[in-house]
Each structure stands twice: as C-alpha cells, then as structure tokens.
N, C-alpha and C positions, 0 to 999 in steps of 0.2 A: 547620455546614459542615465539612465531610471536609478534614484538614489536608493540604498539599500532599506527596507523595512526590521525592526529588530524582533524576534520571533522567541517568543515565549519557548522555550527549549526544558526538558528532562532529561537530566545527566544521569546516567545511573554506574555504579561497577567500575573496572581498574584496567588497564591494559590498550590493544591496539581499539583504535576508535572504531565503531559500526555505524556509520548515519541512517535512521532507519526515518523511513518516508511513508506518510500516510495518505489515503485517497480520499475522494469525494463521495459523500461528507467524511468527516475524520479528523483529528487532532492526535498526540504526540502520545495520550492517553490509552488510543485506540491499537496502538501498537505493542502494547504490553505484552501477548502473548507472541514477542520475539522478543523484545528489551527484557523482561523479567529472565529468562533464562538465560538469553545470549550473554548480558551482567556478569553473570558468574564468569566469565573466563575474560571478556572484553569491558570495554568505553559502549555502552549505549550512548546514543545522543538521537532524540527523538522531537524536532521541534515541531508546533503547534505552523501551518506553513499562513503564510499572509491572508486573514480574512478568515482565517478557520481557528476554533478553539479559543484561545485569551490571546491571539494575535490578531486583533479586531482595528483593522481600518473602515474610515465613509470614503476613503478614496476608490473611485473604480481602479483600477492593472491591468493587467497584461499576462499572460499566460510563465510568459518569461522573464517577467519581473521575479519569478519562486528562484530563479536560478543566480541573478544578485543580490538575492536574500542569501541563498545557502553558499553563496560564494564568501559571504561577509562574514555569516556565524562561522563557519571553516577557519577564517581568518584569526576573527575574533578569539578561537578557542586554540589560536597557535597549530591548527592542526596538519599537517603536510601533504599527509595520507590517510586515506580511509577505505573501506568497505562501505558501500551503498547498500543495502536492501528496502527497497522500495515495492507497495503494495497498490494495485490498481495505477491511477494518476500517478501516486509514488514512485513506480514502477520507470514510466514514461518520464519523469523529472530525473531518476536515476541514469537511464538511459541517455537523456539532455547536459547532464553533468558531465559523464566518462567523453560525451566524444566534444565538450567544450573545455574540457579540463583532465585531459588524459592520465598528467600525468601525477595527479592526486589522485585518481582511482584505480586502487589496487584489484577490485573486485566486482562485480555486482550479482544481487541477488534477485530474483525479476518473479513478482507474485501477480499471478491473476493482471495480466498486463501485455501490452505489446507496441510495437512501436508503428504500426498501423492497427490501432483498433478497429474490431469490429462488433457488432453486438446483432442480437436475434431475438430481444425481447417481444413478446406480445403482448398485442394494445390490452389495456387497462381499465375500464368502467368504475363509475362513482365506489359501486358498492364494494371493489379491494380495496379502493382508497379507505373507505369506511372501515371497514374490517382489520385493515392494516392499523388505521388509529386505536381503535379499542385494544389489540391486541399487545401495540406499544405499550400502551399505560400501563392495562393489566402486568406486561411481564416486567413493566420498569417498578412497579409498586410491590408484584411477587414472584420476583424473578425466579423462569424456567416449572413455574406450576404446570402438572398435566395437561392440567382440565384446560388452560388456558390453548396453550399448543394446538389441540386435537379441535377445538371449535372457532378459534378464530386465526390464531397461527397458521396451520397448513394454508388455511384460505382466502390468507392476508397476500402483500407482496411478500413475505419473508419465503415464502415458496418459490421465490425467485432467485433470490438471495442465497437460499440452505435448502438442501434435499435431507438433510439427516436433521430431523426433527426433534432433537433428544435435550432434556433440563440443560446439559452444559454448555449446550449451541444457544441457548436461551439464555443462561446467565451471562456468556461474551454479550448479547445484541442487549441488554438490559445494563450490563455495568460500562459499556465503551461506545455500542454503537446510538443511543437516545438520547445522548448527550451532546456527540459527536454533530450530530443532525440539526437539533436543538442552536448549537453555536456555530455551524455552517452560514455564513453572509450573504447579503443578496448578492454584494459585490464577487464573493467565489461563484458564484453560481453563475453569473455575467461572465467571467473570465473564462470558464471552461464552457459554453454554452459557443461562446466564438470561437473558442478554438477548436469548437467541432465540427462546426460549420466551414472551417477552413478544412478540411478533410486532412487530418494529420497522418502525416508519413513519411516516416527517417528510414524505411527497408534498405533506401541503394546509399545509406550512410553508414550499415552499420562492420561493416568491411574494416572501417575502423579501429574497431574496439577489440583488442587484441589480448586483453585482460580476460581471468576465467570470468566467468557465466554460470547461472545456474535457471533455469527456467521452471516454474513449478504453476500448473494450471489445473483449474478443476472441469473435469467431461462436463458437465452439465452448465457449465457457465452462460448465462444470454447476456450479459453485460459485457464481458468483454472475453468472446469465445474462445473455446482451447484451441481450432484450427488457427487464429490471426495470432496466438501465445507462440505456438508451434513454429508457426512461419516465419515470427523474429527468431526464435532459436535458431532456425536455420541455416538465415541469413548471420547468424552474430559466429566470425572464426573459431571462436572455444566456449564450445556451450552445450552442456551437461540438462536436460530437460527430464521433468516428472511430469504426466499426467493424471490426473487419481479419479478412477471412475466413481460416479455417484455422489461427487459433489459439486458443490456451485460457486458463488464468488468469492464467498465467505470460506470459504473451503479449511483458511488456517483456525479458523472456530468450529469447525465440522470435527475434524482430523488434527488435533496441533501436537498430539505425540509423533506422528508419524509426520508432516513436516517439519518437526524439531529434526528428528531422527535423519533426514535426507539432510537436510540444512548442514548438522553435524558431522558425514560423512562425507559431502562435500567439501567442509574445510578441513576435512581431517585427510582429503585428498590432496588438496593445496594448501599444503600450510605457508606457503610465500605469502599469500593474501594479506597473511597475519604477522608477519615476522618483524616485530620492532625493530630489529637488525636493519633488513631491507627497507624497513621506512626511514630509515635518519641517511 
C-alpha cells in the first residue's frame, strides 16, 4: 500500500466537517468560493491534493494514491464524518471516497463531474494557445478589465471554460485559477493523463452510495459534459441534480449566488448530512 503524502490543507470555520476537493489544475485556494461561505455555518477543510499547490512531490503516483492521502488527513484531523463536495477531478475523488469509505461519508456534492467522464472539446491551434497566454497575464496583472475580456478573453481558451464573460468571472480565473495552473506538476499531469487513458468508469458501482447527492452541471460544459454529469446522477440511488443553461465548467464562477443558493437548499433539505448528533 502506497504511503500516505501529507497535503497542505486550509481549515476554515466551526461545525460539521465539509471536505471540499478541487480539480485539474487547482489547489485548496481554488475552492474559496465554497469554503468562504459554507465557513459560516461549517469545518471547511480544503486540501492542496498531492502534486498540486504547496503539496509538491518529484515522485511520479497514482491516481489513487489522492485517496490515501485523504484517507490520512481525515484521520489525521480525528474526523469520523464528513460531507465531500468535490469539483471536476474533485468531484470523481469524492465519488472514490464514499464507495471506499462509506461510512465516513455522510453526503456528497458532485460539481461539473462524473463518474464516467466524457468531454466534447474542440481541437485547439497555436494562436488560442497564444491568446489564451496574453489574456492570462493581462487579467492576472488587471483583473476582470473590459477591454481585456472582449479582445483576447472571448478568444482565448477561457471561452471554453466560461460562457458568461463578465469582470467577476474574470476576477475568480485571475485570483484562483493562474495560480492554480502555475503550481499544477508535471507529475499531476502524468497521473490524470493515465487515468484517462484507462477509460474511467464506476457507473455499474454507484448503486452503492446510498448517501444524499447532489449533482450540479453546467449546459455548456466540453470538458466534462452535462449528459455524462446527468448520467452519474442517474445511476447514483439519492440524487437531487441542477443543470444551468449557459454555462460551462467553471460555471460555480459564472453563477456562484445561485449555486450557493441550491447547495444551501439542498442541505437545508437534509439536514442529517449535517447533524453532529448523527456523527458521534
């Protein structure tokens, strides 16, 4: 068994634990617009996962080595129970948790994800690439400026990313996501690269998980589409699904009042999820 790595983690707030799980690229940082809010009532705990953020190995891993990482920090922080909310990869590691570890998870939250992805991107030439650079810095140096968005943003990759082109969707990808990117490893980039190639799929597993669900995907998604988000919902016994037209993967930086606002109703459906009662 693969020894546990120790993962730069962000505690935030008081109450039942929330593990919140970030994707490719992405760090513990990147998830602030769930941690910052959800804080107020809950335990954020948002770790940096092996290879990403200030969690920086030269060892190559395993896809599944993320899960005796978060098996350890769990441990580590005495915690019995939790809520998962996991974003993209996040999402998929959330999923890998509840049906290896049932009965520590009370919940899950499933963003822009699924447990057979699928994606519908199209192909890419030098000059997005190029456009996508310039329009990084620019908005990392001034973040969410106009002028920037309308001449190299739209016609960056970020158009792939976000269909709602607005300063605020600008300031998330300038304060979380260029950083994020930035401290992505080659070695995470190896790790999810094979496990893509092994055509990942837990659909006739998730019969399992018998825990509420909540599903939230954006229409316009090509990285990892709202039909293959849908289709785990389907398959998963108790599962509550959002799709929100007109946005893309990014979608909780598009819209984050309005996935606050589901997120929120959702536990205010199941308040067991939450119940420190129910956890000891």
């Amino acid at each position: 068994m693969a020894s546990a790595f120790p993962l730069k983690t962000q505690i935030q707030g008081s109450g039942f634990p929330v593990l919140c799980l970030h994707g490719h690229p992405g760090s513990g940082q990147s998830m602030g617009v769930f941690t910052h809010p959800l804080s107020q009532h809950f335990t954020t705990i948002a770790p940096d996962l092996r290879g990403y953020g200030s969690s920086q190995t030269r060892q190559p891993f395993e896809m599944a080595d993320h899960l005796v990482d978060l098996e350890a920090l769990l441990d580590h922080l005495a915690i019995e129970r939790c809520l998962v909310l996991g974003w993209s990869l996040g999402g998929i590691l959330a999923i890998e948790l509840a049906l290896r570890y049932p009965e520590r998870i009370t919940g899950l939250i499933l963003i822009a994800t699924a447990a057979r992805p699928v994606g519908n991107h199209p192909p890419v030439d030098w000059s997005t690439y190029a456009l996508t650079g310039v329009a990084g810095l620019v908005n990392w140096a001034l973040p969410g400026v106009q002028w920037n968005i309308d001449w190299f943003g739209r016609r960056s990759l970020f158009r792939y990313l976000v269909r709602t082109h607005t300063p605020s969707t600008y300031r998330y990808l300038a304060q979380d996501a260029v950083t994020a990117y930035l401290t992505t490893s080659t070695q995470a980039n190896a790790a999810l690269n094979t496990a893509l190639r092994q055509r990942y799929n837990r659909l006739n597993q998730l019969h399992r998980l018998t825990c509420p669900s909540l599903m939230l995907a954006g229409a316009e998604d090509v990285h990892i589409t709202a039909a293959s988000s849908l289709e785990t919902a389907a398959h998963l016994p108790n599962c509550q699904s959002h799709c929100y037209p007109h946005v893309a993967h990014l979608f909780p930086w598009e819209i984050p009042q309005q996935v606050l606002q589901d997120i929120d109703q959702w536990l205010a459906n199941y308040p067991e999820i939450t119940s420190i009662a129910e956890a000891n």
